[in-house]
C-alpha positions as CSV (number, residue, x, y, z in Angstrom):
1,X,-1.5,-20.4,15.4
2,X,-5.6,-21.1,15.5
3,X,-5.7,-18.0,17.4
4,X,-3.2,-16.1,16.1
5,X,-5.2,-16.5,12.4
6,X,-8.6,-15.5,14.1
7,X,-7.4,-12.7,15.4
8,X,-5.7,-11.8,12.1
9,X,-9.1,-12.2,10.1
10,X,-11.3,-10.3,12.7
11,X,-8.7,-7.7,12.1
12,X,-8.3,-7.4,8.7
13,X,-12.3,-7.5,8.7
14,X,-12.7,-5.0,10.9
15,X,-9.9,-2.5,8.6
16,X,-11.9,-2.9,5.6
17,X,-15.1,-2.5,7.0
18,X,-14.3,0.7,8.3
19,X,-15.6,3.9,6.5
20,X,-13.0,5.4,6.0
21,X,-10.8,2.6,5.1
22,X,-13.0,2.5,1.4
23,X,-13.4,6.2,1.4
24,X,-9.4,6.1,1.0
25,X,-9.3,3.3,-1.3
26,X,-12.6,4.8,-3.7
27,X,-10.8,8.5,-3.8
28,X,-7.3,7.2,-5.1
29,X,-8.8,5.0,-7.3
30,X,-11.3,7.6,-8.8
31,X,-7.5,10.2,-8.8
32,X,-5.5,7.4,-10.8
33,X,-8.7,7.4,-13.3
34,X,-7.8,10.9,-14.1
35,X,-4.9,11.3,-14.1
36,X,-4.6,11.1,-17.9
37,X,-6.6,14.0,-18.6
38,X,-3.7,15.7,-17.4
39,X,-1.5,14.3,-19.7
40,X,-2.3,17.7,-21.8
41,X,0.3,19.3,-20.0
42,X,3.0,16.7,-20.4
43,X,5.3,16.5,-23.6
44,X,5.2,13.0,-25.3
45,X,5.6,11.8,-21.4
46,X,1.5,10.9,-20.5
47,X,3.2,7.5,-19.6
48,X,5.9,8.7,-17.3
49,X,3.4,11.1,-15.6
50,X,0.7,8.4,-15.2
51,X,2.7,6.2,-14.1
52,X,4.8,8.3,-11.6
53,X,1.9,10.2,-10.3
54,X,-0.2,6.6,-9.4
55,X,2.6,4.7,-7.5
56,X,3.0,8.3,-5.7
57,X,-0.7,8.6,-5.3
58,X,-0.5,4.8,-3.9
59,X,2.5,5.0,-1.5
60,X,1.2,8.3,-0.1
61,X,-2.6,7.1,0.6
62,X,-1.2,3.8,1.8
63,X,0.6,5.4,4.5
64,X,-2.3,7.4,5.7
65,X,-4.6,4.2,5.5
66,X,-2.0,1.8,7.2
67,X,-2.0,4.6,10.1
68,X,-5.7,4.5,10.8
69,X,-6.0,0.9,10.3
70,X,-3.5,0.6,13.2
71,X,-5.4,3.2,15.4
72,X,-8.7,1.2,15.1
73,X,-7.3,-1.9,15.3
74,X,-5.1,-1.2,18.4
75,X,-5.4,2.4,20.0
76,X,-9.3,2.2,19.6
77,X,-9.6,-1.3,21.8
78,X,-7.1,-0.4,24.3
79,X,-9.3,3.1,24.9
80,X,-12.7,1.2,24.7
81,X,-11.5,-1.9,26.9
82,X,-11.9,-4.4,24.1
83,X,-8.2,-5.7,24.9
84,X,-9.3,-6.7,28.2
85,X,-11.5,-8.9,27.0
86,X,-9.4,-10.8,24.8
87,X,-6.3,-10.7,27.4
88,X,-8.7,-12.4,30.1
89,X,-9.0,-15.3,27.4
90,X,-6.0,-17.8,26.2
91,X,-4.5,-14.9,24.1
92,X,-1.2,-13.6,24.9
93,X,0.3,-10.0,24.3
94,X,2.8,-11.3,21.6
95,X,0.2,-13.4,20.1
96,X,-2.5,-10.3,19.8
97,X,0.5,-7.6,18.7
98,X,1.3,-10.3,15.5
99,X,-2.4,-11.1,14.9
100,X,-3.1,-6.7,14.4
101,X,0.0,-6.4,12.4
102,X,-1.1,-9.3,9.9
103,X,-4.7,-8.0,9.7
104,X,-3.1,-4.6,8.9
105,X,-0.9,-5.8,6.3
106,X,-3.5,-8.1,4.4
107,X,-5.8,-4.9,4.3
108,X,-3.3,-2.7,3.2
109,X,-2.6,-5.6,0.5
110,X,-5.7,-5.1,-0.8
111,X,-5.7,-2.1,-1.2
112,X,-2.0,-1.4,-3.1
113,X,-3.4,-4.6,-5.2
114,X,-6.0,-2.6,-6.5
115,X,-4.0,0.5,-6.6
116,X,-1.8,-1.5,-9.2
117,X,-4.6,-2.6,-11.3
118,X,-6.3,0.6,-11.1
119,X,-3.1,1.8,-12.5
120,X,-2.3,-0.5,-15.5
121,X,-5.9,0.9,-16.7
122,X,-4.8,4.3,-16.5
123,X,-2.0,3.2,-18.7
124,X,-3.9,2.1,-21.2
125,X,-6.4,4.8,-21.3
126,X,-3.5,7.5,-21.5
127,X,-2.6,6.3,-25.4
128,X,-1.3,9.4,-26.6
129,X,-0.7,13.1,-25.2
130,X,-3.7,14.7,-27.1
131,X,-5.7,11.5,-27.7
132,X,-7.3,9.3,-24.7
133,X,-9.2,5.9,-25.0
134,X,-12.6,6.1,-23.5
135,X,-13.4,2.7,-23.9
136,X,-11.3,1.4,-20.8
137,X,-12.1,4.6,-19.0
138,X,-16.0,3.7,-19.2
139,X,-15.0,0.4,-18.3
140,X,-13.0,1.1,-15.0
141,X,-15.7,3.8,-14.1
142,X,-18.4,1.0,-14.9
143,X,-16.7,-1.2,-12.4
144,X,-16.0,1.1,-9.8
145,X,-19.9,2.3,-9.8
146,X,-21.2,-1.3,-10.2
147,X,-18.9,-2.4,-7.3
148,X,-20.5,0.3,-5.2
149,X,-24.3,-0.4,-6.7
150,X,-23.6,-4.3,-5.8
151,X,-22.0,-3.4,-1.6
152,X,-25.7,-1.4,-1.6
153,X,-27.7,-3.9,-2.4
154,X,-25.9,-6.6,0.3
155,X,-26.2,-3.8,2.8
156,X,-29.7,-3.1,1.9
157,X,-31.4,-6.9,1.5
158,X,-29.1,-8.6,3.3
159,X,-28.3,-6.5,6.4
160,X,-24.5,-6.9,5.6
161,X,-21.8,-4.6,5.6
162,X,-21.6,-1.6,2.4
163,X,-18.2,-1.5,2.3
164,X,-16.3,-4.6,2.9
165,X,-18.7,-6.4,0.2
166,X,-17.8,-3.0,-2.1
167,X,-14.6,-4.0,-1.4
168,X,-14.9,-7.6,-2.6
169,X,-16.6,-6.7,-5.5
170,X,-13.7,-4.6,-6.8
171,X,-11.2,-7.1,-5.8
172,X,-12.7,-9.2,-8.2
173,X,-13.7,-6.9,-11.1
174,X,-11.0,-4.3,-10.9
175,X,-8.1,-7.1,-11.6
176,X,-9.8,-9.2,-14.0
177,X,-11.0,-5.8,-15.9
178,X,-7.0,-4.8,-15.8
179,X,-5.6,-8.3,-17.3
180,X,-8.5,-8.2,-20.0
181,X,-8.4,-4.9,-21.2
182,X,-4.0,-5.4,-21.2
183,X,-4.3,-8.7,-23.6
184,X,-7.2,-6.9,-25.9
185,X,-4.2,-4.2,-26.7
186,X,-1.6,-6.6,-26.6
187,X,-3.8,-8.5,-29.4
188,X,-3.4,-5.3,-31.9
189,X,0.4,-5.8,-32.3
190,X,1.6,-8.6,-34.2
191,X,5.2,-8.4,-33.2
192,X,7.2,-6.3,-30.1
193,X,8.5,-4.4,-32.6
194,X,5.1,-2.4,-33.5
195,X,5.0,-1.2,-29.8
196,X,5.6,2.6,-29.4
197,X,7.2,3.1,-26.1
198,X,5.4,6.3,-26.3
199,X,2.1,4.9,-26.1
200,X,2.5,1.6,-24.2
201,X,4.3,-0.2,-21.4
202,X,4.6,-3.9,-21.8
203,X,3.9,-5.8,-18.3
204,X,7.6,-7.0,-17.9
205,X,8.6,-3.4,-17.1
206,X,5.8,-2.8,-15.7
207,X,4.4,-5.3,-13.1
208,X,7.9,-5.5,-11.3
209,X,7.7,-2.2,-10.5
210,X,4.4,-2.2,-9.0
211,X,5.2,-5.6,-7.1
212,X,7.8,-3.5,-5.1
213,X,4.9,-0.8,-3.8
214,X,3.7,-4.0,-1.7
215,X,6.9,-4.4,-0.1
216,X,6.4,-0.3,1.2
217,X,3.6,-0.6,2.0
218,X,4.2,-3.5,4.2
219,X,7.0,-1.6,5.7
220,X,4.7,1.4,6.6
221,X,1.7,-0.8,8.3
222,X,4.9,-2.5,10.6
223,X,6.2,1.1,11.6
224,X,2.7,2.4,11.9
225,X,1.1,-0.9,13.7
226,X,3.7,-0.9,16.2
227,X,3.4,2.9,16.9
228,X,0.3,2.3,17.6
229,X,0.7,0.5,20.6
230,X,1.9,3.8,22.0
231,X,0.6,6.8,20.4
232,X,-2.8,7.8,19.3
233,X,-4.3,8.2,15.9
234,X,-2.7,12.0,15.1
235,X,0.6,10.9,16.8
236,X,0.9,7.8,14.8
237,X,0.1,9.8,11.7
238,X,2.7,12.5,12.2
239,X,5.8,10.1,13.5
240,X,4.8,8.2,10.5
241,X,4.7,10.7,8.2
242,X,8.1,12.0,9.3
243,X,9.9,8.3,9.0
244,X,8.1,8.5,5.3
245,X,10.1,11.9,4.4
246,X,13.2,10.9,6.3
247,X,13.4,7.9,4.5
248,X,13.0,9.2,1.0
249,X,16.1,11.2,1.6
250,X,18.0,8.8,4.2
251,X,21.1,8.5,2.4
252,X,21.2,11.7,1.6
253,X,20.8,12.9,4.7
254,X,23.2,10.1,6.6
255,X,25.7,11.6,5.0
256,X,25.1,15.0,5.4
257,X,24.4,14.5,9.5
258,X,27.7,12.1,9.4
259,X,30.0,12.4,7.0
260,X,32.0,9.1,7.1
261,X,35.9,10.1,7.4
262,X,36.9,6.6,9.1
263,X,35.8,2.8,9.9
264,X,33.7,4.0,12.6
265,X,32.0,6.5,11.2
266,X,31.0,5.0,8.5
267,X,29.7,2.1,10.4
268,X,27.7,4.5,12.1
269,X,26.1,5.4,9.2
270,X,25.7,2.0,7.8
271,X,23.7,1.8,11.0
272,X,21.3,4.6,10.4
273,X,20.6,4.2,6.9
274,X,19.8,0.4,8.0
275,X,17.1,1.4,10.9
276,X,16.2,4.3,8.7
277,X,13.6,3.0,5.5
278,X,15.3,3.6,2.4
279,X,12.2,3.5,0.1
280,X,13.9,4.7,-3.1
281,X,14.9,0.9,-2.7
282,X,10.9,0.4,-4.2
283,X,10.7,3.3,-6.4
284,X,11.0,1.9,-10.0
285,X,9.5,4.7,-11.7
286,X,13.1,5.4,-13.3
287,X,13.6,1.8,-14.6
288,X,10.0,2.1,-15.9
289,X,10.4,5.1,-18.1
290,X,13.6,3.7,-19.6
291,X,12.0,0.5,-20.3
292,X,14.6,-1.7,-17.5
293,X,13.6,-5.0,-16.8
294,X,14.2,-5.6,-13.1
295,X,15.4,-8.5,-12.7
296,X,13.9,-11.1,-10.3
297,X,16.7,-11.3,-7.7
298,X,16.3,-7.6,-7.1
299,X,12.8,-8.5,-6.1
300,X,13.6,-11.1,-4.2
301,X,16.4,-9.3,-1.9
302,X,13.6,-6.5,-1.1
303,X,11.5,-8.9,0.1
304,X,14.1,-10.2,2.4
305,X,14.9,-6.8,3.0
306,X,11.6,-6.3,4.2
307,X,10.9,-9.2,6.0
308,X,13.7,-8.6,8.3
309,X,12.5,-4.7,8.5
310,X,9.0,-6.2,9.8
311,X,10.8,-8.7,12.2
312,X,12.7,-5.8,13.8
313,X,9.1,-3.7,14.5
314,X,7.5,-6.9,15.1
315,X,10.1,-7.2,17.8
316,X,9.5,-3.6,19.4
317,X,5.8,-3.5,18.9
318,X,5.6,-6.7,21.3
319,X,8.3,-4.8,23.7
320,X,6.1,-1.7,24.0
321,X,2.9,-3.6,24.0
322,X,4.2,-6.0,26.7
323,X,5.3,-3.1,28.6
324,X,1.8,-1.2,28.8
325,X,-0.2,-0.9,31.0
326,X,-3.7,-1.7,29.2
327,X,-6.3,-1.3,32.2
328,X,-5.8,2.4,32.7
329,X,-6.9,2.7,29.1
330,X,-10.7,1.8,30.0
331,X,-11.6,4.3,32.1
């Protein structure tokens, strides 16, 4: 487990550090800051749009930045020989598949975390269709740029990584900004029933909804880390990308490829829709616009859900890892 947990870290250190990796996380985070100044072109439904275009915004950059985590975690050291060297010490294959998958889920953790809370401040800044408030806009901008201003000065005095410490920074401000700033205008109402569901989303509908993103995104580094073990970074990104659309429409589709008529038939397409990820299953923007409350059970099964999905690429990413032939890759 010692070993299992170092390799995890070194991996989840190396994700963030990449360039790329806060290049990804900066751009959708500066996107979900505007998105209400679009709300102009939205009728009395800023809320909806925010809130629909930011978990979008976050599933869609999460799959892209669980795809190159994977590649430079995995691909990267089987092509550059670094695989070797941890194979010629006390690590096994299964042991280094687990460690790369945990490391790419904590970093993609991170980075849907402050997705969310980048997105309850977008919330709040899109009050009204016509009308935005600035104050939490300056004050997410202000923590974005003294995040950044903070990760240069530890690179510059202390020699140490830019982004990872940017990274750090914003996992500390970013949240704390988003809880503070959602109690100051919960403080203005006296009473639930002074709350315009035009203008404002209280956290019971909303933090559910976001909880489920982590679940996808989870999914997506499983599918993509164990992919990895096999195809390169464009490869990875493509297959991926596929599974991503498939599964948006996978009961759809099921049942247009196999229409069940009989038992076995429709087992068969129980089957599919099972190995296929059905990722309307975390897509709560529906519940969110007419104010649902999703329950805590519903949580909890999509967590088991997942868990078992992530067992079941676990499983294959060791099969195809095990079955590799990793010196070849060093030459």
């Amino acid at each position: 487990m010692a070993t299992i947990y170092r390799l995890a870290r070194n991996a989840f250190i190396e994700c963030i550090r990449e360039p790329i990796y806060f290049l990804m996380l900066a751009s959708v985070m500066v996107l979900i800051g505007l998105f209400p100044t679009a709300a102009l072109f939205v009728f009395r439904e800023q809320l909806k749009f925010v809130v629909d275009s930011a978990m979008a915004a976050t599933l869609v950059f999460s799959l892209v930045v669980v795809v190159i985590c994977s590649a430079h975690t995995i691909s990267r050291e089987m092509k550059n020989g670094t695989v070797l060297l941890l194979m010629s010490k006390p690590v096994t294959r299964s042991s280094f598949v687990l460690a790369k998958i945990l490391g790419v889920l904590a970093s993609v953790t991170v980075f849907v975390l402050l997705c969310n809370a980048a997105t309850l401040i977008s919330l709040l800044i899109a009050k009204d269709q016509f009308r935005l408030e600035y104050a939490p806009m300056i004050v997410y901008f202000s923590g974005i740029a003294v995040a950044a201003i903070y990760g240069g000065a530890v690179n510059y005095f202390q020699q140490k990584a830019f982004t990872s410490n940017t990274i750090l920074a914003l996992v500390v401000l970013i949240p704390i900004m988003a809880i503070v700033l959602y109690l100051i205008r919960m403080s203005g109402f006296h009473s639930p029933a002074e709350i315009d569901p035009e203008e404002f989303i209280e956290a019971k509908h909303l933090i559910p909804a976001l909880l489920l993103l982590f679940p996808a995104a989870w999914t997506m580094g499983a599918i993509a880390t164990a992919l990895a073990t096999r195809l390169e970074l464009v490869s990875n990104l493509t297959v991926c990308s596929v599974i991503f659309v498939v599964g948006l429409m996978s009961k759809y589709l099921v049942n247009l490829w196999i229409a069940p008529t009989d038992a076995f038939t429709e087992a068969i397409a129980l089957f599919i829709r099972a190995i296929l990820p059905n990722w309307q299953y975390f897509w709560m923007a529906d519940a969110i616009a007419s104010r649902q409350v999703i329950p805590v059970s519903y949580l909890m099964w999509s967590l088991v859900y997942v868990v078992f999905y992530i067992g079941f690429w676990t499983f294959w990413a060791i099969t195809f890892f095990s079955e590799r032939e990793i010196a070849k890759d060093s030459r």
